[in-house]
C-alpha positions in Angstrom: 0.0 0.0 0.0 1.2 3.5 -1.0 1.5 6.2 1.1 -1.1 8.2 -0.8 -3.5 5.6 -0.3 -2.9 5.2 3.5 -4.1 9.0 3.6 -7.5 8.2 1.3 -8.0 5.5 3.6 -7.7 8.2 6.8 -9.9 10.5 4.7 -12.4 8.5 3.4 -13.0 6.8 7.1 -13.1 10.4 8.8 -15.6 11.4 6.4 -17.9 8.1 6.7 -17.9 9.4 10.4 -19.0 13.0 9.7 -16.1 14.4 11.4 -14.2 17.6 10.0 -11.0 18.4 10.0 -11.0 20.1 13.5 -12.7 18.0 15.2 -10.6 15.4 14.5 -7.8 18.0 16.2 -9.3 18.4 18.9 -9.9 15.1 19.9 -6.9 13.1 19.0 -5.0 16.8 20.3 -3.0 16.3 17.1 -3.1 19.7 15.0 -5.0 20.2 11.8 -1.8 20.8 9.6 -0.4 17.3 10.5 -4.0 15.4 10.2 -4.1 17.0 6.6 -0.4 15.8 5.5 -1.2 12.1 6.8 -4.5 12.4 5.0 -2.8 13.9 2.0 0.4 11.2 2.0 3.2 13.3 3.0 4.3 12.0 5.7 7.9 12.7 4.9 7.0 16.5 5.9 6.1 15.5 9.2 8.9 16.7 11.2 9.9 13.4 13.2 9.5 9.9 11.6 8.8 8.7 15.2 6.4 11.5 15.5 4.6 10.7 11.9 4.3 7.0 13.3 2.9 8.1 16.6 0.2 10.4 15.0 -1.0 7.4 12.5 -1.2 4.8 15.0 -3.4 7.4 17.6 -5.1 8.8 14.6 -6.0 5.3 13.3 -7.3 3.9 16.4 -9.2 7.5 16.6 -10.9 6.1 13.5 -11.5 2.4 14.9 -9.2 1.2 11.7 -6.4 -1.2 11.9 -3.4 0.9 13.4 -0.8 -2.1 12.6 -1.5 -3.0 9.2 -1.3 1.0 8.0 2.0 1.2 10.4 3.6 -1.9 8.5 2.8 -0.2 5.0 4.2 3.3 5.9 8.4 2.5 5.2 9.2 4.3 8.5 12.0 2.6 11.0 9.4 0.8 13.2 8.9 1.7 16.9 7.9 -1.7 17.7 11.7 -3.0 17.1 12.3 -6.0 19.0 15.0 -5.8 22.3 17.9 -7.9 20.5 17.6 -4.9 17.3 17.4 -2.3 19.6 20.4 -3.3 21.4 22.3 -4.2 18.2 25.7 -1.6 19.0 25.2 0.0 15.4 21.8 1.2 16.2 23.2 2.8 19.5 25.9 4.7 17.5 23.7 5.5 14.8 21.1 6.9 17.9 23.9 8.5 19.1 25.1 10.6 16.6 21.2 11.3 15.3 20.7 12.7 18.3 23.8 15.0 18.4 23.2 16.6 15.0 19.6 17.0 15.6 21.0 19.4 18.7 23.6 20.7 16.3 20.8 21.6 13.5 18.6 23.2 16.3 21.7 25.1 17.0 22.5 26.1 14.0 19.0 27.3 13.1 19.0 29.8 15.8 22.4 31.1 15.3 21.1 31.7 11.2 17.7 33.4 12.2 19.5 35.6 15.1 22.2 36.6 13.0 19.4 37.1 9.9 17.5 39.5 12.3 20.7 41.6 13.2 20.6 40.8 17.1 23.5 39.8 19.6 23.4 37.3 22.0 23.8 40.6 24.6 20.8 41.9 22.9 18.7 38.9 22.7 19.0 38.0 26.3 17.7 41.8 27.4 14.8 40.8 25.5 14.3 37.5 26.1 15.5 37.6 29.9 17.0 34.3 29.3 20.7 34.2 30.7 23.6 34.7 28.4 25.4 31.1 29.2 21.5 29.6 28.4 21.4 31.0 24.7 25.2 30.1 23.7 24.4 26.4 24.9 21.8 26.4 23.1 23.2 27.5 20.2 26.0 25.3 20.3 23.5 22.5 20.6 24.9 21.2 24.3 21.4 20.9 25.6 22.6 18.0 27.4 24.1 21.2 29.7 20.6 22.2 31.0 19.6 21.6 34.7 16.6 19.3 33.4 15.1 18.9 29.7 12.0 20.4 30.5 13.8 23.6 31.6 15.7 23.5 28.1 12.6 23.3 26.1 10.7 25.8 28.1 14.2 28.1 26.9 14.1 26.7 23.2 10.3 27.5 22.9 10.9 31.2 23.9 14.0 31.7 22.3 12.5 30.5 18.6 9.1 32.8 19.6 11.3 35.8 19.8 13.5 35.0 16.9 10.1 34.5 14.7 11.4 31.2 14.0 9.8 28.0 13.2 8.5 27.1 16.7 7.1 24.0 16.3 9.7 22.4 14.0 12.6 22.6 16.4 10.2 21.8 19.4 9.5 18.3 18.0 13.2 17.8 16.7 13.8 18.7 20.2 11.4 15.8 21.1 12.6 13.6 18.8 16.0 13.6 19.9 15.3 13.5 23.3 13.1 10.0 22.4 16.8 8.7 20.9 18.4 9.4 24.1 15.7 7.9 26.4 15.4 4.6 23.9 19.4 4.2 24.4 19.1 4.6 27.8 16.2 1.9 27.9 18.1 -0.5 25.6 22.1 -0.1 27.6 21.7 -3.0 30.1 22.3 -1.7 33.8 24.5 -3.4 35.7 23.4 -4.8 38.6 24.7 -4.0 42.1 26.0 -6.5 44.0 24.8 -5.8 47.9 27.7 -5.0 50.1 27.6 -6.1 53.8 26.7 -3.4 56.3 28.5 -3.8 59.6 26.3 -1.5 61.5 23.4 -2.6 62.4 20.0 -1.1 62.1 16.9 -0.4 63.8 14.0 -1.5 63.2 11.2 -0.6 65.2 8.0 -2.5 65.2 5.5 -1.9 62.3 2.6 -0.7 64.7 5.3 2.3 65.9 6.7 3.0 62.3 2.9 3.4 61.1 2.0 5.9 64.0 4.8 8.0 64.4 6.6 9.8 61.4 10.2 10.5 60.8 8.9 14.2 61.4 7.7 14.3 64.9 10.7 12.0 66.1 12.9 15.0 65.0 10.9 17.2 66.3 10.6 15.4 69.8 14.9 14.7 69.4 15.2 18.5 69.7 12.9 19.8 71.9 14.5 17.1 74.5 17.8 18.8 73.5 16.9 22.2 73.7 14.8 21.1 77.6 18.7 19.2 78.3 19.9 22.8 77.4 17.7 24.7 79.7 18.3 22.8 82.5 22.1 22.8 82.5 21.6 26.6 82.0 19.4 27.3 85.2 21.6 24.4 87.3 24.5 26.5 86.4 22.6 29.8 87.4 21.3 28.5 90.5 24.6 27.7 91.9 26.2 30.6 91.1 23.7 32.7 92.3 24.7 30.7 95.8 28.1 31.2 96.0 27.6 35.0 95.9 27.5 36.6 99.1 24.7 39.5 99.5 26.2 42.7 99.9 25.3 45.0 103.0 22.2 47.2 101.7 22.6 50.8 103.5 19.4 51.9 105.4 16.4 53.6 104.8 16.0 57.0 104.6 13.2 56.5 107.0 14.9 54.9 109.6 17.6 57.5 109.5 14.7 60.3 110.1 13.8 58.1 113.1 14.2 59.4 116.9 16.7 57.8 118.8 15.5 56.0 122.2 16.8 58.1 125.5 19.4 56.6 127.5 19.1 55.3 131.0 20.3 58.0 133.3 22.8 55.0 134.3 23.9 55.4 130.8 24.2 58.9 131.0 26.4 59.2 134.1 28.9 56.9 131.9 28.8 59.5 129.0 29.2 62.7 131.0 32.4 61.4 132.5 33.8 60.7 128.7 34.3 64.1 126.6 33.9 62.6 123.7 31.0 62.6 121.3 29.4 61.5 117.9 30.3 63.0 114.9 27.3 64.8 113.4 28.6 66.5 110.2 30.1 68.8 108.4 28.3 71.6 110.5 29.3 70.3 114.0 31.7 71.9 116.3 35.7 70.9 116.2 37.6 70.6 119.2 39.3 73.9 118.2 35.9 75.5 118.6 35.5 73.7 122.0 37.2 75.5 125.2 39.4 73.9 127.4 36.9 74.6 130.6 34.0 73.0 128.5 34.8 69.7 129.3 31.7 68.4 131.5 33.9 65.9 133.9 36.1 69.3 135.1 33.3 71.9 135.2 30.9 73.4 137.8 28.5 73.6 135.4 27.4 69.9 133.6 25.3 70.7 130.6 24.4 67.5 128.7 21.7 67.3 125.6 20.6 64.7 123.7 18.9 65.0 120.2 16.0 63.5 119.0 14.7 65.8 116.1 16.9 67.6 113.5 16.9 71.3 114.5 19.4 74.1 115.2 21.1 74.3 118.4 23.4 77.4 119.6 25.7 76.6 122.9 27.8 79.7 124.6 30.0 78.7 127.5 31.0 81.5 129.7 30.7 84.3 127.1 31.8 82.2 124.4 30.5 80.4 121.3 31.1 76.8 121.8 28.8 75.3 119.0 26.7 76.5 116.8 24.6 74.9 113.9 22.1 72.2 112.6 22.4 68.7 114.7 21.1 65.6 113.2 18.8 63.3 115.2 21.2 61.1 117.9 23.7 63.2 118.5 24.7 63.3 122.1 26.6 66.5 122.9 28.2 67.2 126.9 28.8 70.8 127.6 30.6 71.8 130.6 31.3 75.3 131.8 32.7 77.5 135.1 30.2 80.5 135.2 27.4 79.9 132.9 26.0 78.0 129.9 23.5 79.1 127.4 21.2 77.0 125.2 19.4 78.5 122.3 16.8 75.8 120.3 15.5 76.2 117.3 12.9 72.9 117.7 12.0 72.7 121.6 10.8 69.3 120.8 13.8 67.7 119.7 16.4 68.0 122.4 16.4 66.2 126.0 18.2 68.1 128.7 19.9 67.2 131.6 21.7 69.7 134.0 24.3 67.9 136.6 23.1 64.9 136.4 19.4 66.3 136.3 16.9 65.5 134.0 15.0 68.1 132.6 13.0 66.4 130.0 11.6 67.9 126.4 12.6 71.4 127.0 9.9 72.8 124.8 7.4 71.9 121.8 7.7 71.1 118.4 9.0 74.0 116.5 9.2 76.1 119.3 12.3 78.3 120.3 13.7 77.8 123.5 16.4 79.5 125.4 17.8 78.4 128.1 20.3 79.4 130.8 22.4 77.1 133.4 24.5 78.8 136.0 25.8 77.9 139.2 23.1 78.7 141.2 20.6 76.7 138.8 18.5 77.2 135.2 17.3 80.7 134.4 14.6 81.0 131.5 13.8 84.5 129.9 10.5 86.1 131.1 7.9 86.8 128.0 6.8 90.4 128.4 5.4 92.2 125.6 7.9 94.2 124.0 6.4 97.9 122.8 7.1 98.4 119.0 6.9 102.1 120.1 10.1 104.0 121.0 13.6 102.6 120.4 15.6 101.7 123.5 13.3 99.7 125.2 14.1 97.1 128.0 15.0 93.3 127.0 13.6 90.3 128.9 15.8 89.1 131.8 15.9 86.0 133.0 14.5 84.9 136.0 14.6 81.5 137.7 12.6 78.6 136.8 10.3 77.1 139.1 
C-alpha cells in the first residue's frame, strides 16, 4: 500500500464518520496541519519519523481502523523493534550521533535566524530575559548542559518565539532527539549491584510504631529534648552561682535615719558625761578647736548635757563664748561643761532632752518652738515673756529669772 493511499483511507474513514477536520484536532490533540499531510500522504513533511508513526497509530485507532497493518505499510523505521535490534551496538551509534546533530541543526537554526535579524546574543538575552550562558548552549547545541530537559525546552520555545522562528519544527526535533536518548538509555543493560555487607546494624522498630509516628515528629521530639537538656544545664548552672555570691550590706532607709533615737538610761548617761567625747554629726558640727578647754563636762561646775532626738538648730555659749553653733542631726549626744554659765538657744524645743548635773529636765519645749535656756551655778534661768512695745527705740530686753 502507497503512502497516498494510507491517507485516502484516513480521509475517506473520517468522512464516513461526519467528522471535520478540526474535530478530529481536537480530539486526537494532534493539529490540523499534521491530520491534513497524513490524509494527503506526506508524511515525509512530518517533522519526526517517530512523530509521523505516533500520529498514525493514535489517529488510526481515533478512526476504529487497523493501526498495525497502515503502520507496516508506511516504510518508516518501526517503533515496535524487537529488544535484541534495539540493542544491536550500530543502532546505539547511529542513535547516538542522530541525536547530536539533531542538537547541532537546532543550534544552528538559531544562530542563522538571530544573526538574519541583526541581534547579539547581549541583545537577545535583554529581550528575552534568558541568561547569556542559556542561549550560547543552546546554540551550540549542548542541551545536554541544562539543569533538566523540560527547563531546556521551556528556553528553546521562547528563544525561537522571539527569533520569529519556526517554533514548532525545532520543538518536535527537540522531542525527537530526546526520544533517541531515552530509547538508548532503555536499551544499555544496567548493571546490577551486587549488595555490600553493612557492619552496622539497624533499627528497626515494630510496624505498629513506624505506622503511628513519622520520621517528622521524632525530630521534632529529638530536639525539643535537646533544647529542655539545654535549659536545665543553664538554670543548674545559674542557681549555683547565684549561691556562691555573698549579698552585699544594703545601707538603710531613709526612713529609719529620720527616726528618733531611744533616750538613754540615766545610768547610761552618768557613763557619757564622764567621757568628753561625742558623735560626729557632720560637716556643721563643732571641732575641738571650737570647744574650750573649761567646757569639758567631767572638770566643770557647770554639767550641761543634751541629747537630740529631732533635726533642729542648736546654739551653745560657755562663759561668754560660742562653743557650738549649727544644725544637729537626730542622735547626736553632745556634753557641755562650763565654770560661770552655759547658754542654750533651740530652734525645735521638741527635739532636744536636757539634763543639767546629772538632772533630768526632760523635752525642753514643743515642736517648732524656740527655747532659750540658761544654766549657772546657782541653777537654770529661762527668759520672762513680756510684751515688747514696737513704740520707741531703746526699750528694755527680757531678763531671765529662775525657773520654778
Amino acid at each position: 500500500m502507497q503512502l497516498t493511499d494510507i491517507g485516502q483511507t484516513l480521509r475517506k474513514s473520517r468522512e464516513q464518520k461526519g467528522l471535520s477536520v478540526k474535530t478530529a484536532a481536537e480530539a486526537t490533540k494532534i493539529k490540523p496541519r499534521y491530520i491534513e499531510l497524513m490524509e494527503t500522504g506526506r508524511f515525509d513533511d512530518i517533522p519526526s519519523q517517530a512523530q509521523a508513526r505516533g500520529f498514525v497509530r493514535t489517529y488510526a485507532q481515533y478512526l476504529e481502523l487497523d493501526s498495525d497493518s497502515l503502520l507496516a505499510s508506511i516504510s518508516l523505521p518501526d517503533s515496535t523493534q524487537t529488544e535484541s535490534q534495539i540493542q544491536a551496538p550500530e543502532t546505539e551509534t547511529s542513535k547516538i550521533a542522530s541525536a547530536e546533530a539533531i542538537f547541532g541543526e537546532i543550534g544552528a537554526a538559531l544562530v542563522a535566524q538571530r544573526e538574519l535579524l541583526g541581534l547579539s546574543v547581549q541583545e537577545t538575552s535583554e529581550h528575552t530575559h534568558i541568561p547569556e550562558h542559556y542561549l550560547r548552549i543552546m546554540e551550540s547545541g549542548e542541551f545536554g548542559k541544562f539543569p533538566s530537559s523540560v527547563q531546556a525546552r521551556g528556553m528553546l520555545g521562547s528563544y525561537a518565539s522571539f527569533l520569529q522562528a519556526n517554533e514548532d519544527t525545532l520543538l518536535l526535533r527537540f522531542a525527537e532527539a530526546l526520544q533517541t536518548q531515552l530509547s538508548r538509555r532503555q536499551a544499555s543493560p544496567t548493571p546490577r549491584r551486587t549488595p555490600t555487607p553493612n557492619p552496622i546494624p539497624t533499627l528497626n522498630p515494630p510496624r505498629w510504631l513506624s505506622n503511628n509516628i513519622s520520621s517528622e515528629l521524632l525530630v521534632v521530639v529529638l530536639v525539643s529534648l535537646i533544647l529542655f537538656s539545654l535549659v536545665v544545664v543553664i538554670a543548674g548552672r545559674v542557681l549555683s552561682l547565684r549561691a556562691g555570691i555573698q549579698p552585699a550590706p544594703t545601707a538603710p532607709a531613709l526612713v529609719l535615719a529620720l527616726l528618733p533615737s531611744a533616750t538613754p538610761e540615766p545610768s547610761a548617761l552618768l557613763a557619757l558625761q564622764s567621757s568628753p567625747t561625742s558623735e560626729s554629726i557632720g560637716a556643721e558640727s563643732a571641732s575641738d578647736e571650737a570647744t574650750p578647754a573649761g567646757s569639758v563636762a567631767g572638770q566643770s561646775r557647770i554639767q550641761v548635757f543634751l541629747i537630740i532626738s529631732q533635726r533642729t538648730y542648736l546654739k551653745v555659749t560657755i562663759d561668754g563664748r560660742v562653743a557650738f553653733e549649727g544644725r544637729t542631726p537626730p542622735g547626736a549626744n553632745l556634753p557641755f561643761g562650763g565654770s560661770q554659765s552655759i547658754e542654750v538657744l533651740v530652734g525645735n524645743g521638741a527635739g532636744v532632752h536636757a539634763f543639767y548635773n546629772q538632772q533630768d529636765l526632760g523635752i525642753i519645749g514643743q515642736f517648732g518652738e524656740v527655747v532659750r535656756i540658761l544654766f549657772t551655778v546657782d541653777g537654770v534661768l529661762t527668759p520672762t515673756a513680756t510684751i515688747t512695745p514696737t513704740q520707741g527705740p531703746g526699750l528694755p530686753t527680757p531678763t531671765f529669772t529662775s525657773a520654778p
